[in-house]
MARGU-44781 format. One record per residue (C-alpha): residue number from 0; residue in three letters; x, y, z. Coordinates in steps of 0.05 Angstrom, whole numbers. Layout:
residues N
<guse><resi>NUM</resi><resn>Ala</resn><X>X</X><Y>Y</Y><Z>Z</Z></guse>
...
This chain:
residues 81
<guse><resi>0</resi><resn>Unk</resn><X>120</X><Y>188</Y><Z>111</Z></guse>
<guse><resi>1</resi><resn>Unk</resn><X>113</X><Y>170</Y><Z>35</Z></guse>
<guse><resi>2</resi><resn>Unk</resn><X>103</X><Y>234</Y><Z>-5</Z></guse>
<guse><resi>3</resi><resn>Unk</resn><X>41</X><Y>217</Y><Z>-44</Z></guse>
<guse><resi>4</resi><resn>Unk</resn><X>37</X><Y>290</Y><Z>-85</Z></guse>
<guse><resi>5</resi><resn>Unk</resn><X>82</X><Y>255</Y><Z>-134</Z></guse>
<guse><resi>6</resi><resn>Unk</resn><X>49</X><Y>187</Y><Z>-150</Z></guse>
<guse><resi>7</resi><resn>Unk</resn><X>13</X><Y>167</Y><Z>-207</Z></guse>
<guse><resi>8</resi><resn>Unk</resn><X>-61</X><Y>182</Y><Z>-198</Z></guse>
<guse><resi>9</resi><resn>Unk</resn><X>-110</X><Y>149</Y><Z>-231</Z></guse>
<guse><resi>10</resi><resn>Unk</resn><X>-175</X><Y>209</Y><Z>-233</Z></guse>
<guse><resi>11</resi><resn>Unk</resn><X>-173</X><Y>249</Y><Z>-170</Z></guse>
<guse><resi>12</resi><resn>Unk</resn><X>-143</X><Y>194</Y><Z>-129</Z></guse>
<guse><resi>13</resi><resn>Unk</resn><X>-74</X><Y>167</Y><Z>-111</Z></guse>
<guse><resi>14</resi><resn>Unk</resn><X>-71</X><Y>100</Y><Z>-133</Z></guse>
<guse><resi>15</resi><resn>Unk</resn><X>-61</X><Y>61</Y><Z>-72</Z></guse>
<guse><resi>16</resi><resn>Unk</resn><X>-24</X><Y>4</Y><Z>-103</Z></guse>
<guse><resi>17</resi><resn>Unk</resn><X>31</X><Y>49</Y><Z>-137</Z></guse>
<guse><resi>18</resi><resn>Unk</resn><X>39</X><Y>81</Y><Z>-73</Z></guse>
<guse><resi>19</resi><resn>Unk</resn><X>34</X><Y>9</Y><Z>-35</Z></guse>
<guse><resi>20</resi><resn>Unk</resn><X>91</X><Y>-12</Y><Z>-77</Z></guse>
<guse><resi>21</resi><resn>Unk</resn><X>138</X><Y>53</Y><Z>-72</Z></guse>
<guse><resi>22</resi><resn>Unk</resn><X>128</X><Y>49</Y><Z>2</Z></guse>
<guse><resi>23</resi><resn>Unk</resn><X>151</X><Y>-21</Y><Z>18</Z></guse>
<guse><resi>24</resi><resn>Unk</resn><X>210</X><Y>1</Y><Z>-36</Z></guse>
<guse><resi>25</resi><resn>Unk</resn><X>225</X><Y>62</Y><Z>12</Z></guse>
<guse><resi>26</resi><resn>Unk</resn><X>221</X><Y>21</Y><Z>77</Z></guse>
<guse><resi>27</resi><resn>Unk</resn><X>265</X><Y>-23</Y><Z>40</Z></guse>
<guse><resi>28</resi><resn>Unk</resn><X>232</X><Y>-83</Y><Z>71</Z></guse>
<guse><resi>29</resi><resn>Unk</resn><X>231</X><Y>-156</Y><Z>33</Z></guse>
<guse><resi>30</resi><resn>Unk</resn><X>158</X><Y>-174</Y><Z>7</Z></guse>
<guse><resi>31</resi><resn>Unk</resn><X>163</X><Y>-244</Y><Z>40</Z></guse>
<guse><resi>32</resi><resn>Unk</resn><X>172</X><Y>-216</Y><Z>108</Z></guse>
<guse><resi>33</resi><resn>Unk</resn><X>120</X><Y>-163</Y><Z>98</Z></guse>
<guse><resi>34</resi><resn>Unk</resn><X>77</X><Y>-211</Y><Z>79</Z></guse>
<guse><resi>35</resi><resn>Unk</resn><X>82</X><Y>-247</Y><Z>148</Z></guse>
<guse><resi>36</resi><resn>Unk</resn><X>76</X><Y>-193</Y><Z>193</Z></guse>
<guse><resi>37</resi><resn>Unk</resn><X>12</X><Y>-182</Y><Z>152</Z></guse>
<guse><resi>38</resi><resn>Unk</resn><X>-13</X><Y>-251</Y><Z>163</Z></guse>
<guse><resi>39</resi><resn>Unk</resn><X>-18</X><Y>-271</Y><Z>75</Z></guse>
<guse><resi>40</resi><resn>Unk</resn><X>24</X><Y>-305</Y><Z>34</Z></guse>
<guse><resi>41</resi><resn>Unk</resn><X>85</X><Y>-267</Y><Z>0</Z></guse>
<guse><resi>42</resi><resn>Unk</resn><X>33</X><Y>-298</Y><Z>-67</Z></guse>
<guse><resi>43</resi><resn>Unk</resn><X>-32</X><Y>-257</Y><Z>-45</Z></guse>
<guse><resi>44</resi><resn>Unk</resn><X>5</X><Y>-199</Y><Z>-26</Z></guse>
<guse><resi>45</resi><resn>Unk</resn><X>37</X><Y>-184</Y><Z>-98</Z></guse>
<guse><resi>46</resi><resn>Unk</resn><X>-33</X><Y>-211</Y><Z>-127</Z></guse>
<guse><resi>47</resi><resn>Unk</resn><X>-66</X><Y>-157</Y><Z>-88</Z></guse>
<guse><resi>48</resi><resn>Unk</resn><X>-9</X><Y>-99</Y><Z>-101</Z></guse>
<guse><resi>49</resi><resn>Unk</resn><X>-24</X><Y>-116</Y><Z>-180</Z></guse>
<guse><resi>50</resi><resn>Unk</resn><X>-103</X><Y>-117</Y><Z>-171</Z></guse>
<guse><resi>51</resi><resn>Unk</resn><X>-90</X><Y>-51</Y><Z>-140</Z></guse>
<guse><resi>52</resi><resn>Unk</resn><X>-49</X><Y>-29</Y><Z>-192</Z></guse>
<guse><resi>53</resi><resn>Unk</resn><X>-109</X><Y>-44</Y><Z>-234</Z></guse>
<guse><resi>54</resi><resn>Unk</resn><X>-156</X><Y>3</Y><Z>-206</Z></guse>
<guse><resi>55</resi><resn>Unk</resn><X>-184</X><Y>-44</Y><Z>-162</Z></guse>
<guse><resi>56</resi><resn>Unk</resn><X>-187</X><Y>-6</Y><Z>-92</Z></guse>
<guse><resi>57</resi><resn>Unk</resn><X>-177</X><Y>-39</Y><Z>-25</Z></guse>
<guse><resi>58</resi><resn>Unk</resn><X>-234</X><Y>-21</Y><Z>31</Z></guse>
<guse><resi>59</resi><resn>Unk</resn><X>-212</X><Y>18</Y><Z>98</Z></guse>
<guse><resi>60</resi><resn>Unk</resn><X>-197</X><Y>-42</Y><Z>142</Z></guse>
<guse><resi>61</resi><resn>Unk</resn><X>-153</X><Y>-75</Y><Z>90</Z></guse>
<guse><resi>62</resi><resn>Unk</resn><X>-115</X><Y>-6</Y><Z>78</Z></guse>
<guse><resi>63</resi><resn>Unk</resn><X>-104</X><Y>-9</Y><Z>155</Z></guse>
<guse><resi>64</resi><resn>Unk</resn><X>-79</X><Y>-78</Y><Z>152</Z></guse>
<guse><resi>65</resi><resn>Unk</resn><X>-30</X><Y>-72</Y><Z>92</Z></guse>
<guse><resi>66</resi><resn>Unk</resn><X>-5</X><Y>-3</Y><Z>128</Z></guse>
<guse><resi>67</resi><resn>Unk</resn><X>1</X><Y>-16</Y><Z>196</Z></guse>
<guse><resi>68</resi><resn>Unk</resn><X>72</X><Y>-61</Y><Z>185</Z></guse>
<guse><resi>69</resi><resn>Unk</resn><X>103</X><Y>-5</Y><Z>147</Z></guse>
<guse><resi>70</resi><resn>Unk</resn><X>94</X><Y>38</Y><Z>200</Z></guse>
<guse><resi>71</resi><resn>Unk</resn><X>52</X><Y>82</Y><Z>158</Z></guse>
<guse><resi>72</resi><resn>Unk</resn><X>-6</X><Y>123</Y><Z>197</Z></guse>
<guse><resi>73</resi><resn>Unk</resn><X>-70</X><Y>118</Y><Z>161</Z></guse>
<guse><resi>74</resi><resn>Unk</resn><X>-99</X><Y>176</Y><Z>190</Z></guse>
<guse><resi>75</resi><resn>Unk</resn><X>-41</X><Y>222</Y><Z>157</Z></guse>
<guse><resi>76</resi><resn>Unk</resn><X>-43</X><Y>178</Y><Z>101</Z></guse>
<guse><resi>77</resi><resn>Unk</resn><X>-122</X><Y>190</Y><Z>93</Z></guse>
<guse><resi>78</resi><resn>Unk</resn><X>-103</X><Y>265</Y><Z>103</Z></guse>
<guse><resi>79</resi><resn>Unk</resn><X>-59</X><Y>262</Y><Z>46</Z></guse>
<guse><resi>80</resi><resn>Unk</resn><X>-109</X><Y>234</Y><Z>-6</Z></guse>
């Protein structure tokens, strides 16, 4: 699991597309290829990391979605928010 107490926070939250972008980094996975396993465009899925990295916050099923290839549980990652 990606260890969040380190990431940039923006308030009193992790921000999820800093720790989007350090995760695919750590699983050391191509953003093409995540991408497809997602079901989007290797386009939308760097368009959404930046909007993320904006502030703008995905919704619950999309943080599913986006986690689910990585192999990251969103239960523990909830936990860890």
């Amino acid at each position: 699991m990606i260890n969040i107490q380190n990431k940039k926070k923006v308030g009193d939250f992790v921000n999820f597309g800093l720790y989007y972008e350090k995760a695919i980094s750590d699983k050391k996975i191509k953003k093409s290829e995540l991408a497809r396993k997602i079901g989007i465009t290797r386009q939308t899925l760097s368009t959404n990391i930046e909007k993320w990295k904006a502030g703008r916050e995905p919704n619950i099923k999309t943080i599913k979605k986006y986690l689910e290839p990585l192999g990251i549980d969103i239960k523990k990652f909830l936990k860890n928010m």
